[in-house]
N, C-alpha and C positions, 0 to 999 in steps of 0.2 A: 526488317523483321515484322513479319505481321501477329497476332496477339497468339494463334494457337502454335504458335514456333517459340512464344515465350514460357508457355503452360511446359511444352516439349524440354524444354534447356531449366525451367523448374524441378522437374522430374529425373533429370539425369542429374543432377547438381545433388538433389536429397542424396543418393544413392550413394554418393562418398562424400556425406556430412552427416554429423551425430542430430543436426536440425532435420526434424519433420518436415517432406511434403508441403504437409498443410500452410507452413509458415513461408517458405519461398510461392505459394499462390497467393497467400495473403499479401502480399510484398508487391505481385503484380494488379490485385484487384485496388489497392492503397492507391500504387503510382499511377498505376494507369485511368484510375475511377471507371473500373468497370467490376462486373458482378460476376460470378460463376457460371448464367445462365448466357453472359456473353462468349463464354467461351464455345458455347454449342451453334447460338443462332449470330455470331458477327467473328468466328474465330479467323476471315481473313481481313479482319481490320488492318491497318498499316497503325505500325508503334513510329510517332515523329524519332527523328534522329537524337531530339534533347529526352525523350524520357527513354530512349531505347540505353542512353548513356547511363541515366538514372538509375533504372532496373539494374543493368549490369554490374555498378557499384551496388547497390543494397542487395546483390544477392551474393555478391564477392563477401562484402559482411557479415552477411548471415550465417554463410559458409566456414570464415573467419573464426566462429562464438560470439561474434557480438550479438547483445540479445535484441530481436524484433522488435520490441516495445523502446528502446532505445537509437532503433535506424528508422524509426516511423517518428521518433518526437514525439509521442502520446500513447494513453492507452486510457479504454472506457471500464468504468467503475460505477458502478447503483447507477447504469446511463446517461452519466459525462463525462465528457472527455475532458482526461488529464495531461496535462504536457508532462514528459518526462527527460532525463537525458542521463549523462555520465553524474553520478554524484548526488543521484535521488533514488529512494529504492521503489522499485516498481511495485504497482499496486497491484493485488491480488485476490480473486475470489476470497482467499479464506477470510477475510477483513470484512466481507460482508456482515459475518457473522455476530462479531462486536459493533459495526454500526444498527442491527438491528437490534442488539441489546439495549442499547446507548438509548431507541430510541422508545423503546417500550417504556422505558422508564422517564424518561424526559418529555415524552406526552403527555404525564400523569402531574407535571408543575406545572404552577403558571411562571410565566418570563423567567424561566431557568437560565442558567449561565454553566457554559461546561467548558472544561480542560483538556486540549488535548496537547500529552506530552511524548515531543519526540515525531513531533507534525508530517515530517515528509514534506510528501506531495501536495500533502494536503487533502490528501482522499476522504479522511474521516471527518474532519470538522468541515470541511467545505459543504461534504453531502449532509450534515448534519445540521448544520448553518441554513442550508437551502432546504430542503424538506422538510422541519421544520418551522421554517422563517425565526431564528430566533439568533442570538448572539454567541459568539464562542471565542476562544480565546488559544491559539496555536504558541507550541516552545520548541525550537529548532535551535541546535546548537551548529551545524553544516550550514557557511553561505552560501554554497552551492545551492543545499535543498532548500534554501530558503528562498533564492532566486525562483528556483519551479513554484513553490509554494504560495509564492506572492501573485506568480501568473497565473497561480488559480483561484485565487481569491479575486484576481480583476475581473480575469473570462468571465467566473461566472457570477459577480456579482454578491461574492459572497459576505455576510457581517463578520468577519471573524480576525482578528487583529495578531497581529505577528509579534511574540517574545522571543528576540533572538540573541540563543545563550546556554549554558551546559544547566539543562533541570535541576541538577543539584546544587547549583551554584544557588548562594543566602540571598542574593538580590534579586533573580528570579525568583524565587519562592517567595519571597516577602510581598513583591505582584502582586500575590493571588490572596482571599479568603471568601469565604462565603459561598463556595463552589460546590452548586448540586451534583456535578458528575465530572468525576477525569476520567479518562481514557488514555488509552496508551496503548499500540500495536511493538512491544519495545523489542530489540535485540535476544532473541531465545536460542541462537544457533549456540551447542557446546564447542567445546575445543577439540573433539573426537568427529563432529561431522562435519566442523569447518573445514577436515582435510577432504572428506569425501564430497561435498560442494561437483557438484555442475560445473561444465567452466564455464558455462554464459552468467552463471547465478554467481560464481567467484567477480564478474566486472561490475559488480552491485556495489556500494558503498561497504568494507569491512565492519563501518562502525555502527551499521545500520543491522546489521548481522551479530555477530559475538555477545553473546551473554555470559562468558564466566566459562571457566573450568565443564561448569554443569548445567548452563545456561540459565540460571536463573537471579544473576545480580541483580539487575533491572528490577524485578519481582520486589527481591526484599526490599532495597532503596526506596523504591516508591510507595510499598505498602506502608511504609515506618515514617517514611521524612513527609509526606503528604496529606496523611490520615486527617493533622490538625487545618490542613485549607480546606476539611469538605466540612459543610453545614452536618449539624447533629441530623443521621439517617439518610445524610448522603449518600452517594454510589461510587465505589471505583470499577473500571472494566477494564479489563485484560484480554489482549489477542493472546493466546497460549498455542505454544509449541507444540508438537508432536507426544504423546507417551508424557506430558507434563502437569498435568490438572489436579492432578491428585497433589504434589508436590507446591503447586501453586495455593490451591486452598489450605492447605496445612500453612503456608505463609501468611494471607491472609488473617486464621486465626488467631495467629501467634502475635496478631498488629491490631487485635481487636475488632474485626470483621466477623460479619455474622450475614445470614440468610440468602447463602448463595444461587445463581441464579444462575445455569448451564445451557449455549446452544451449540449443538456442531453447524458442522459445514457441509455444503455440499454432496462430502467424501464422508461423513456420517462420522468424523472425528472429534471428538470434544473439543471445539475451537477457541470458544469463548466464554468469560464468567464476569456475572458481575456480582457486587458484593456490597453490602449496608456497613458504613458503619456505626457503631454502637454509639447507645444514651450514653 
């Protein structure tokens, strides 16, 4: 196979798969380490017979539902690469949004210390950790996602120490006090869209997804059981779900939170808020 016969067998594979084009070429510019522009000026390269096998699996997968970001092992977030796999939820634009909250506000201390609960990947405290330079403190109840979590905190060299354990659980919370900002991207998906789910987005972790009946347990739990770990005028931030913000700052309030502070995303949705709490 030489590479523009692999572009050719990308293109007919899309055509009876719910997976975009775009992502069976991604799949060949990955394995093969070439660029789009290779396919114009070197498209009769020869594919060796070990990566010609390669491509043919990870586009079998693709085809599959399995999602991209998990047949590649990684995905790039505030530009580093995150290892990902089965049993981590993949990181996503919309999270950008809460880490630029996170950090408007954590610029403004000196040697601040932040929370992030419910870690993942580690896409939030890692990037936070790093672009800052400052210390942070990860809660993962998943060994699985704590296995990624951990390889992200070696890659890149990050400060930020692993609590692994259910957030609610009295012994992690005891952990913690004096914490200028938590963070949390938590489970928002309700029980109404969890049937309507994607299937590639269905091979995500369940528990990394499901918030509730109305997806908002997570919300309340953390706004109530955490309030007393942040410093008087500390911040909590919230990745928030779709149609959820308004729902969410009424929680907030209700937990003694005050001067909320709103960004969207990309897609110009209300994504993210953070919130002071009260003298």
């Amino acid at each position: 196979m030489v590479l523009k016969e692999a572009y050719q067998l990308a293109n007919e594979l899309s055509k009876n798969s719910p997976m975009p084009q775009s992502e069976f070429e991604i799949i060949i510019e990955e394995t093969l380490e070439t660029t789009k522009a290779d396919k114009l000026l070197n498209g009769d390269m020869e594919i060796s017979e070990q990566k010609e096998k390669l491509l043919i699996k990870r586009f079998n997968e693709l085809k599959g539902g399995r999602p991209l970001q998990y047949i590649l092992g990684k995905w790039e977030f505030f530009g580093r690469s995150f290892c990902v796999g089965e049993g981590v939820l993949i990181p996503r634009e919309d999270t950008m949004a809460a880490v630029e909250l996170c950090m408007r506000y954590l610029k403004t201390k000196q040697n601040p210390k932040f929370l992030d609960l419910g870690a993942g990947s580690g896409c939030i405290s890692v990037t936070l950790s790093k672009e800052l330079n400052i210390k942070g403190y990860a809660v993962e109840k998943s060994e699985k996602a704590a296995e990624y979590l951990q390889k992200n905190i070696k890659e890149h060299n990050a400060d930020v120490e692993i609590v692994l354990g259910d957030m609610f659980d009295e012994k992690v919370k005891d952990s913690f006090e004096g914490i200028d900002l938590i963070v949390s991207n938590p489970p928002y998906i309700t029980k109404e869209d969890m049937l309507k789910l994607d299937e590639n987005v269905k091979r995500e972790p369940h528990e990394a997804l499901f918030g509730g009946d109305d997806g908002l347990d997570f919300y309340r739990e953390i706004s109530k059981q955490y309030k007393n770990k942040l410093k008087k005028g500390g911040a909590l931030v919230f990745e928030v779900g779709y149609n959820q913000m308004d729902s969410v700052i009424d929680i907030l309030k209700q937990n003694g939170y005050c001067d909320f502070t709103e960004i969207t995303d990309i897609n110009a949705i209300r994504r993210a808020v953070l919130s002071i709490i009260g003298e």
